[in-house]
MITIPA-176975 format. One record per residue (C-alpha): residue in one letter; x, y, z. Coordinates in steps of 0.02 Angstrom, whole numbers, padded with zeros to 5 digits, always signed. Each point is the difference from the previous one (the first is absolute). Layout:
// residues N
aXYZ...
***
This chain:
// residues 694
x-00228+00419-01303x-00077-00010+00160x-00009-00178+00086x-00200+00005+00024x-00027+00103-00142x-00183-00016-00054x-00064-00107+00157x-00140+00121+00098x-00012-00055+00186x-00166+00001+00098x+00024+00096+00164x-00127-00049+00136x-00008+00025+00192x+00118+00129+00056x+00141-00066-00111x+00018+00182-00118x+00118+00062+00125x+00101-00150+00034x+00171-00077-00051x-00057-00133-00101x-00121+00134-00098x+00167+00127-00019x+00120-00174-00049x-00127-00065-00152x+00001+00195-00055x+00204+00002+00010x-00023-00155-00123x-00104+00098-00141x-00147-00046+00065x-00190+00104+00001x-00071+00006+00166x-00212+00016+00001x-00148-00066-00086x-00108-00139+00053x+00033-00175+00012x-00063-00046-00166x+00139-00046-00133x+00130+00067+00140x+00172-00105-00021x+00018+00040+00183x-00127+00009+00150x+00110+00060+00163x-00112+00021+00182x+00010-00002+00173x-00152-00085+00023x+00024-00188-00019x-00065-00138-00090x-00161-00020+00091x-00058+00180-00030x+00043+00014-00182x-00053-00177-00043x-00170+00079-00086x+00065+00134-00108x+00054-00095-00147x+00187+00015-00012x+00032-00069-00185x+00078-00179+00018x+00154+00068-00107x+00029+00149+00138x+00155-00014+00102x-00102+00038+00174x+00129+00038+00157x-00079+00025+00203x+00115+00062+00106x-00120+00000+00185x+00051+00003+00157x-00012-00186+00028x-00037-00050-00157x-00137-00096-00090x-00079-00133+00085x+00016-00082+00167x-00077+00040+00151x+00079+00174+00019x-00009+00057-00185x-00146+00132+00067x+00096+00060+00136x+00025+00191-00007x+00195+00037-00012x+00079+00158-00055x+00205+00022+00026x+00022-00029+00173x-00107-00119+00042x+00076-00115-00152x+00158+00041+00057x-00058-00050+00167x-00068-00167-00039x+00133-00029-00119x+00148+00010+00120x+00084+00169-00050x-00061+00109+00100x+00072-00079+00165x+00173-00008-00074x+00023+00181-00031x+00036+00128+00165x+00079-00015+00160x+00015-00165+00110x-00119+00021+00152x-00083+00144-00090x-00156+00030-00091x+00043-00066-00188x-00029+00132-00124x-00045-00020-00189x+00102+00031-00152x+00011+00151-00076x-00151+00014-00124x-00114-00137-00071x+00181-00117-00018x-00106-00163+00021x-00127+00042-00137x+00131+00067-00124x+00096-00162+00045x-00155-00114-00062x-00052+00111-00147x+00172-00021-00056x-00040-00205+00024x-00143+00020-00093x+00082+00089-00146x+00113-00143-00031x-00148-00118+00020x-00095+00088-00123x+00153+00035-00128x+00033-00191+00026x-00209-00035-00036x+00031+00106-00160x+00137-00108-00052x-00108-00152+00023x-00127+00075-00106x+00112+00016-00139x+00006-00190+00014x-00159-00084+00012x-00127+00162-00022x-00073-00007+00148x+00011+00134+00158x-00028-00051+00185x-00028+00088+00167x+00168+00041+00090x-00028+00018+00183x+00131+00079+00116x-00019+00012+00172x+00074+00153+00110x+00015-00109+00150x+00091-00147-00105x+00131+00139-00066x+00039+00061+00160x+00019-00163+00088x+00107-00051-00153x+00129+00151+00040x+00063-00082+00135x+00086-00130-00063x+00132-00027+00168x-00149+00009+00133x-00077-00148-00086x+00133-00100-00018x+00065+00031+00174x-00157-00046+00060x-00027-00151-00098x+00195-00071+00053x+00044+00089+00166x-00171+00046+00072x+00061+00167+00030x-00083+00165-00041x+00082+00149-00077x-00039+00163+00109x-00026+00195-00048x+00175+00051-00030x+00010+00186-00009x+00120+00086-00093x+00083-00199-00031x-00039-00141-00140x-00035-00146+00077x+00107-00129-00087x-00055-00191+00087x+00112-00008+00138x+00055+00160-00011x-00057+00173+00013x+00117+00135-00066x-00028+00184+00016x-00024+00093-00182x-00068+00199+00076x+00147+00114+00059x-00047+00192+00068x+00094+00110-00086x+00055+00175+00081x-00147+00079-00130x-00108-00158-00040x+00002-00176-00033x+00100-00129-00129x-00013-00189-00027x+00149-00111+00010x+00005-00188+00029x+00157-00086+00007x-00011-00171-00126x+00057-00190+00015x+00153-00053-00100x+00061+00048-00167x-00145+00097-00050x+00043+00137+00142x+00167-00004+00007x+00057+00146-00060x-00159+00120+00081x+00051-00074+00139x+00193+00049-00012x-00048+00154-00054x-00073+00064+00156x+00124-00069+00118x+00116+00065-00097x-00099+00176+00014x-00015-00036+00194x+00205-00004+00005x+00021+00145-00094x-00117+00099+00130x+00086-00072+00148x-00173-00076+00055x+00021-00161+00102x-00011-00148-00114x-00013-00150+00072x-00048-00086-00178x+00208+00072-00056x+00042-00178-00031x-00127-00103-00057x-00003-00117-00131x-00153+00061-00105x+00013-00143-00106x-00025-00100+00097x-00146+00100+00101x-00158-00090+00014x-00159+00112+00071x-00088-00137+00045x+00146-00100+00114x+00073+00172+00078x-00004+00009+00181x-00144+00088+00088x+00138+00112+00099x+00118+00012-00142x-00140+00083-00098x-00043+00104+00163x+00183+00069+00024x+00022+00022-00193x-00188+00080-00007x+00050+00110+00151x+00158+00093-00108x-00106+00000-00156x-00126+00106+00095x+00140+00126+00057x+00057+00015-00173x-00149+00018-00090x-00052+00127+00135x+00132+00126-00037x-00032-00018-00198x-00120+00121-00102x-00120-00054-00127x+00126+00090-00128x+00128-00121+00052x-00106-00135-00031x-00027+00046-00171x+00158+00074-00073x+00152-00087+00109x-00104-00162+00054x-00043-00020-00198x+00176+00026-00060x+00060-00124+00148x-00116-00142-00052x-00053-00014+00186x-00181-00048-00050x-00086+00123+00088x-00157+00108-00069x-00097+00163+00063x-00156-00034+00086x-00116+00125-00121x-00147+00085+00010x-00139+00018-00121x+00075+00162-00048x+00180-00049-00030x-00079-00144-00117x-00055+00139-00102x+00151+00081-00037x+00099-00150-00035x+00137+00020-00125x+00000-00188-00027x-00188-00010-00037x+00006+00150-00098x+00162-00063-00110x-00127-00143-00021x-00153+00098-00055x-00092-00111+00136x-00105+00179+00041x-00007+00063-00167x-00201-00011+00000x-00151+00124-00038x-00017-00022+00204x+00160+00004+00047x-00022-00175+00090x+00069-00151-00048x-00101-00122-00137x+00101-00136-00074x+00059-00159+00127x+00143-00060-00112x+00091+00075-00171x-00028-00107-00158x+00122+00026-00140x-00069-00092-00150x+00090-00126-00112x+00008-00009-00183x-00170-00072-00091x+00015-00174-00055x-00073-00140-00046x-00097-00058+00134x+00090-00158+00082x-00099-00160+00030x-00108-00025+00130x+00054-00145+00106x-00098-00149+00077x+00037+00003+00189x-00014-00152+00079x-00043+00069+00184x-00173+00076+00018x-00001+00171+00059x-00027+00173-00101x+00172+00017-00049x-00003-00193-00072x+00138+00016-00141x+00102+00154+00028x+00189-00045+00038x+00101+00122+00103x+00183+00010+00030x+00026+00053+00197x+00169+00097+00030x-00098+00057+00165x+00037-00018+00171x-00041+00079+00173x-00182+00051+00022x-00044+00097-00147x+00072-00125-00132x-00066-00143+00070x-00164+00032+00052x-00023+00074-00166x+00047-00170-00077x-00087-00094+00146x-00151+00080-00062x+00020-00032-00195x+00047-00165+00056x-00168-00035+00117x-00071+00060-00151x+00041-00137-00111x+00147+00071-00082x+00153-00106+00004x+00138+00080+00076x+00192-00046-00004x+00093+00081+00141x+00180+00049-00037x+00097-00033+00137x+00182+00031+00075x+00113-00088+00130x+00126+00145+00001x-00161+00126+00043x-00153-00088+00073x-00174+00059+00005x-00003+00099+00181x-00161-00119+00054x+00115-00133-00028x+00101+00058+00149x-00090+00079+00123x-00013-00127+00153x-00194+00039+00059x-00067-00144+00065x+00092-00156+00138x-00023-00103-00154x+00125+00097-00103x+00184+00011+00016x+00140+00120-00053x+00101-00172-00106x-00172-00011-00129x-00041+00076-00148x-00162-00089-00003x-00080-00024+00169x-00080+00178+00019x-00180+00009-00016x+00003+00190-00028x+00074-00051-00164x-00112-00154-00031x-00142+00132+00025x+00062+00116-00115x+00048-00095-00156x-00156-00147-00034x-00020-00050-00176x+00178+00009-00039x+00147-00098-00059x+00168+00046+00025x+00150+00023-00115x+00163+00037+00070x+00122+00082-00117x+00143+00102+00032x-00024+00146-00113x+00180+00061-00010x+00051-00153-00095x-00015-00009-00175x-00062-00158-00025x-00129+00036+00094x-00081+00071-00151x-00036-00158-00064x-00134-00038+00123x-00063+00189+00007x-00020+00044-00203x-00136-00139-00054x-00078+00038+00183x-00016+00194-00052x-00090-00071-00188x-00094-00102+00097x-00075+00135+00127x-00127+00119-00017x+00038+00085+00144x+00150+00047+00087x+00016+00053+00184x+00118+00100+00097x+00017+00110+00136x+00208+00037+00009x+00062+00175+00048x-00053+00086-00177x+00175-00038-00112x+00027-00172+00052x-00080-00082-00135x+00084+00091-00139x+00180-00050+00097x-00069-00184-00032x-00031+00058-00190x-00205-00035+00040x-00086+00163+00012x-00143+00051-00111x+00078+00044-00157x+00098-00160+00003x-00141-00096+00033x-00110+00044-00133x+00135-00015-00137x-00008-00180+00031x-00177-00009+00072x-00108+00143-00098x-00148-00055+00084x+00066+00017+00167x-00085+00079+00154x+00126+00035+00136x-00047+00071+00171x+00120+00100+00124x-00026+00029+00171x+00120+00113+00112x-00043+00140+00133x+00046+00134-00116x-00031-00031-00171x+00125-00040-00131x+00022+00197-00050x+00009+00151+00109x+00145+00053+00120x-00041-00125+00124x-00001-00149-00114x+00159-00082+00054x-00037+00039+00191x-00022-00135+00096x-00158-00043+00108x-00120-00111+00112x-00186+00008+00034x+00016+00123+00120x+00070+00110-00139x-00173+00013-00084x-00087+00037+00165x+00117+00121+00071x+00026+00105-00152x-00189-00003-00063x-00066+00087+00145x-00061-00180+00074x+00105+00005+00159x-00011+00163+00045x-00208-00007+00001x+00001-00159+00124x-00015+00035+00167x-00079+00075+00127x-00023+00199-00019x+00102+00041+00164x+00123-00116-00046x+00159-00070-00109x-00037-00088-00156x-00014-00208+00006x+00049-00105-00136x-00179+00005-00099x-00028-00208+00022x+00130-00087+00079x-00002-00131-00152x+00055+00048-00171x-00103+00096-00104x+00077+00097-00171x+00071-00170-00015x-00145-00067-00002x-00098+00106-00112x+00097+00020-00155x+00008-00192-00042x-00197+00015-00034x+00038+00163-00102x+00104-00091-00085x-00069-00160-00039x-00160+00099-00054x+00104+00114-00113x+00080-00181-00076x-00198-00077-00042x-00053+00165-00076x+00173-00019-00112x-00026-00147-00026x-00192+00004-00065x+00092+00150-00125x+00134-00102-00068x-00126-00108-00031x-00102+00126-00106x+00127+00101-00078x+00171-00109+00007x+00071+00150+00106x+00104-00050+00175x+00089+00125+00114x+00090+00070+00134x-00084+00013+00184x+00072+00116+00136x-00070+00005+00159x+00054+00086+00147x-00050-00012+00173x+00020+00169+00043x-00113+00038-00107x-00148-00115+00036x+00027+00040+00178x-00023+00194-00058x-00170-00080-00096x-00070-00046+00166x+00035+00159+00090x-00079+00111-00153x-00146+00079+00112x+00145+00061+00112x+00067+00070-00137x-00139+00086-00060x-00015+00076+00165x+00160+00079+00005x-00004+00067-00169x-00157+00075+00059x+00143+00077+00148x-00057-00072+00120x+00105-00112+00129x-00042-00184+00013x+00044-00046+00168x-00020-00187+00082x-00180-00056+00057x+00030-00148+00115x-00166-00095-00061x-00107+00143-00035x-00059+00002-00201x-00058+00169-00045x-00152-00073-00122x-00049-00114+00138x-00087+00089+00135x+00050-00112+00144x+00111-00125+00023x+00144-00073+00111x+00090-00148+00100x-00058-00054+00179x+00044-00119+00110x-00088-00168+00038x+00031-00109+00147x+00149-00093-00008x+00176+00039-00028x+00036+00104-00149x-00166-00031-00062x-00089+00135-00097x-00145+00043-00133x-00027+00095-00127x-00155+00114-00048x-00049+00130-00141x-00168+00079+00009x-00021+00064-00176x-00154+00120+00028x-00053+00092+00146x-00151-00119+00033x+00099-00144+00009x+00118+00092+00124x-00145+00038+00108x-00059-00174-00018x+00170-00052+00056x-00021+00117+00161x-00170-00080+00033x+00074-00162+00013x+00180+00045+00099x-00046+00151+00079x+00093+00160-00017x+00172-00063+00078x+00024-00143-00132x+00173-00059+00072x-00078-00027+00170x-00135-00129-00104x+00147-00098-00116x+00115-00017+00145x-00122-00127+00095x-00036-00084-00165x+00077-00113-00106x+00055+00035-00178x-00075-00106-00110x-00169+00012+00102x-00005+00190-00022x+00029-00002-00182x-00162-00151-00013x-00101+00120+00084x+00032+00157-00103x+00007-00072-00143x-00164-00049+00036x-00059+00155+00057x+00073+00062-00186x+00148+00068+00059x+00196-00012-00087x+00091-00092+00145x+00126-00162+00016x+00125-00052+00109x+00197+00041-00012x+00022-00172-00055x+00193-00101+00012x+00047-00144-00086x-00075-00117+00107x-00166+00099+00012x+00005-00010-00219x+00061-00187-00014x-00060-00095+00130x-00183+00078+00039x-00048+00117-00138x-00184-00066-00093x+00037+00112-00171x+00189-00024-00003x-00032-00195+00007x-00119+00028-00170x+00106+00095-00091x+00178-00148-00032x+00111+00153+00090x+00143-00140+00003x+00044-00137-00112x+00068-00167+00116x+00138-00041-00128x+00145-00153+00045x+00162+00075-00002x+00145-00129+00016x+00096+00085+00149x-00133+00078+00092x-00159-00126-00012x-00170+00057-00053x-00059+00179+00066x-00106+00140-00070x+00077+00114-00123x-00071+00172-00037x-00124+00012-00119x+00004+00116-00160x-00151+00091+00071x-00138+00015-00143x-00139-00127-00048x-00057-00042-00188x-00152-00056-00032x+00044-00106-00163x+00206-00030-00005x+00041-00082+00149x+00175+00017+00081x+00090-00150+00050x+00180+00036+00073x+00151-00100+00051x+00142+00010+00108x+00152+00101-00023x+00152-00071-00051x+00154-00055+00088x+00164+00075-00087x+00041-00050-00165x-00126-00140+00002x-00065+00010-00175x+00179+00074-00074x+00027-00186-00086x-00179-00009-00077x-00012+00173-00066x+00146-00011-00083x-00043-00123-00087x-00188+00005-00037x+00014+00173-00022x+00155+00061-00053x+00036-00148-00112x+00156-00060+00085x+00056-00159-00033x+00059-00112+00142x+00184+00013-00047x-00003+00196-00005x-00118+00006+00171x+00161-00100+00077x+00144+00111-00070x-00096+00152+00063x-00011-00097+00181x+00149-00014-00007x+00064+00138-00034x-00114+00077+00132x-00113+00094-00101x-00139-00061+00095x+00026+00098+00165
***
């Protein structure tokens, strides 16, 4: 049974085409009609312009606009780039001391309809609680600004600003280089901190010896590697042989003997190799009437049973209630349990001394050191409305804490190299035979089936193998990383938290739970479907710099000042000729004298898409609609003070959110134990002792 079986959604605006319109139909659900006895009303339009047509008050209604509803941009025009613009993406992505170039395809919009189906999934949730639906309002700017995590935070502790990085991910303090030319193409490497790349790492210094390439990196300690804490000409000499190596390598090598060597590395596809993916195809992720792909995540349902109570949450939010159980960590698990958690869920985070959550040790920020596990505010961001448990899984005894916590979940969370939770006897089928009810979500780059389950990947996986990389750039020049802040990382958390509320709102119906799989390669492959469609049409899809083919004008130019630029889109030939009117035909020659944010007032005026390339002290210190909209939550932390963390970017109009701060390690371990797992104070002690709680 489909997740929205029987729920018809109400498509207004220009929505038919979009992501959020193809994600509601992945879930069962009937797109058309009007908006009368619609369980869904989806637009583009915002709350101001669809205020008089009547939505039912039991309709789940979800704007995603350009700046959102209300405030005194809501009616500015926007369109891709110049939300990317104003939301601080598109200056991140291209060349330093070049012209920045967008992402490959609408990546911003995708990004916040992807938002918005978690904030409407969650709003269908809450109207399985109290009856009543609500306006869910989701701001592209908002989305993009909240992608970039590190630039706020290093601007909010350092006063620094992260730059364009290239073919490099901009990491804080460091910036380390991720795009390698290949003799016939391109691949994506990036060497990782500490016990999590390890053994990539040795892998392809071990590959460099065997090939008699210098290697200056022949003795180093990966363990104890830190990307953040390297040495600006370390990295350079290191970078320097990497290049020569990579250089003499094919993109066959890549894929067959860098595969079976572990070295992390991936092809750099096009639109055209997606399609004939044996991975995808093992996966049936193209088996369609269109050939393109239609589902965001697999759902394998669970058994019927009773339906298990509903709770009473004591936190407001749409998600009041639920419990979840958070194996998670890195970016995908935990902002997918950030979000359930900002929701109102309550969350316990399993933790580990022996393998920490990498945002627990990446230094960022002068406030942070290497000696912490709890001073970074990368993790603080990452993991609000949590508690932490710290158990060490390979003990037995630790299943004393863990078996009433799985009864007492309704959700568990994990996003472990597919296998690892069956090694810790907690997969699915496990699960359920103690926990029928049970909705468990997975998260990997892969997928838990398919011959590349058990490979090993980043965020830069997703891009680089979806087609994402290779379409971002310039046309007459190499591919950039598309965003120089995470993205696939970014974007499956919302697919799955939405997939969890829809689940959720089932189990609730029919007693049934399940098993989620979501894979970033594939989600990625979601957003570059028109690409797709091109080249199984045969053509070529080649890279557009910031050129849109359905909008008849648009582009970058500079402003006065350094590195200062604006964006415009002319969506009709009249309102490029009213554009020309007011710049004259050399437009570059009129922005350069000008600054930014003036230009964008006075075409804006004139009706005309156009906002500066903002930063992070453009967005936080001076920006009227960003100041409206709560973008960051000023939360005390006991290490770092009070600062603004990240906010979970969608608005409800009836179920509030109210987040705290993250944990420190192992705060709650004590407390949960005992309120929740039942332990008494005795058996909490012999299990300290005996180091269970790790």
């Amino acid at each position: 049974m489909s997740l929205l079986a029987g729920h018809r959604v109400a498509v207004l605006g220009s929505m038919h085409d979009r992501p959020l319109a193809r994600y509601l139909a992945s879930l069962g659900a009937e797109l058309g009609g009007s908006v009368e006895d619609a369980s869904f009303v989806i637009d583009d339009l915002g709350l101001e312009a669809t205020a008089a047509l009547g939505i039912p008050a039991d309709a789940v209604h979800v704007s995603v606009t350009a700046f959102g509803s209300g405030g005194p941009r809501s009616a500015w025009r926007g369109g891709e780039l110049v939300a990317s613009a104003m939301g601080g993406a598109l200056r991140l992505t291209g060349e330093l001391g070049e012209k920045p170039v967008k992402e490959a395809g609408d990546a911003c919009t995708f990004h916040a309809d992807m938002v918005a189906a978690a904030g409407a999934m969650a709003a269908h949730f809450a109207r399985g609680t109290h009856g009543q639906g609500q306006h869910v309002d989701v701001s592209i700017q908002q989305v993009a600004m909240s992608r970039n995590v590190n630039g706020i935070l290093v601007w909010q502790f350092d006063k620094r600003k992260l730059d364009r990085a290239g073919g490099c991910i901009a990491y804080g303090r460091a910036k380390v280089r991720v795009i390698w030319k290949l003799a016939d193409g391109w691949c994506f490497h990036a060497l990782m901190t500490g016990r999590l790349g390890a053994p990539a790492n040795r892998a392809l210094s071990q590959w460099m010896d065997e090939t008699g390439c210098d290697n200056p990196m022949r003795e180093v300690d990966w363990l104890a590697y830190n990307r953040s804490t390297l040495p600006a000409e370390t990295r350079a000499q290191w970078e320097a042989a990497m290049a020569r190596f990579f250089a003499a390598r094919t993109k066959a090598e890549i894929a067959e003997e860098g595969r079976r060597r572990g070295i992390n590395a991936c092809v750099v596809n096009e639109p055209s190799d997606v399609l004939h993916d044996a991975h995808l195809a093992a996966r049936g992720f193209l088996d369609t009437p269109s050939g393109l792909p239609e589902r965001f995540a697999l759902v394998r349902d669970g058994a019927a049973v009773a339906a298990p109570a509903i709770h009473a949450g004591t936190r407001s939010g749409p998600l009041s209630g639920v419990r979840i159980l958070d194996f998670a960590w890195a970016l995908v698990g935990s902002i997918t349990t950030k979000t359930l958690g900002d929701l109102g869920a309550e969350v316990v985070k399993i933790e580990t001394r022996n393998r920490p959550d990498l945002a627990r040790m990446d230094v960022q920020v002068a406030a942070s050191s290497a000696t912490s596990l709890d001073d970074k505010p990368w993790f603080a961001n990452l993991n609000t409305s949590k508690r932490s448990l710290t158990l060490d899984l390979k003990q037995p005894a630790s299943r004393e804490v863990l078996d009433p916590l799985v009864d007492w979940a309704d959700v568990v969370v994990e996003n472990f190299s597919p296998g690892t939770m069956a090694k810790l006897g907690l997969d699915y089928d496990r699960l359920a035979s103690r926990n029928p009810g049970i909705v468990m979500v997975s998260g990997s780059v892969f997928g838990q089936t398919g011959p590349l389950a058990q490979e090993w990947g980043v965020d830069g996986t997703g891009g680089a193998l979806s087609g994402r990389t290779f379409l971002t750039g310039y046309p007459d020049g190499e591919p950039v990383i598309p965003g120089a802040v995470p993205y696939g990382d970014v974007i499956v958390p919302y697919v799955m938290a939405g997939h969890v509320a829809a689940a959720l709102q089932r189990r609730r119906e029919t007693g049934q739970g399940g098993h989620i799989d979501a894979s970033m390669y594939e989600i990625c492959v979601q957003q570059m479907r028109d690409f797709l469609a091109m080249a199984r049409a045969g053509q070529h899809p080649r890279r557009l710099g910031n050129a849109d083919p359905a909008v008849p004008f648009q582009d970058v130019f500079p402003a006065a000042g350094q590195d200062r630029w604006v964006a415009i889109s002319a969506f009709t030939p009249e309102e490029h000729s009213r554009l020309l009117e007011i710049a004259g035909p050399d437009i570059a020659a009129w922005t350069c004298i000008r600054e930014d944010h003036a230009i964008a007032a006075q075409l804006q005026a004139a009706g005309i898409a156009a906002g500066a390339l903002q930063d992070c002290e453009d967005l936080i210190e001076r920006d009227p609609q960003i100041a409206t909209r709560e973008v960051l939550w000023d939360l005390d932390h006991p290490l770092l003070g009070r600062f603004g963390h990240v906010a979970t970017p969608m608005r409800f109009s009836r179920d509030r959110m109210q987040p705290f701060r993250a944990p420190s390690m192992g705060e709650h371990s004590h407390e949960i134990a005992r309120s929740l797992s039942g332990l008494s104070v005795a058996d909490i002690a012999r299990l300290d002792d005996d180091g269970v709680f790790h």
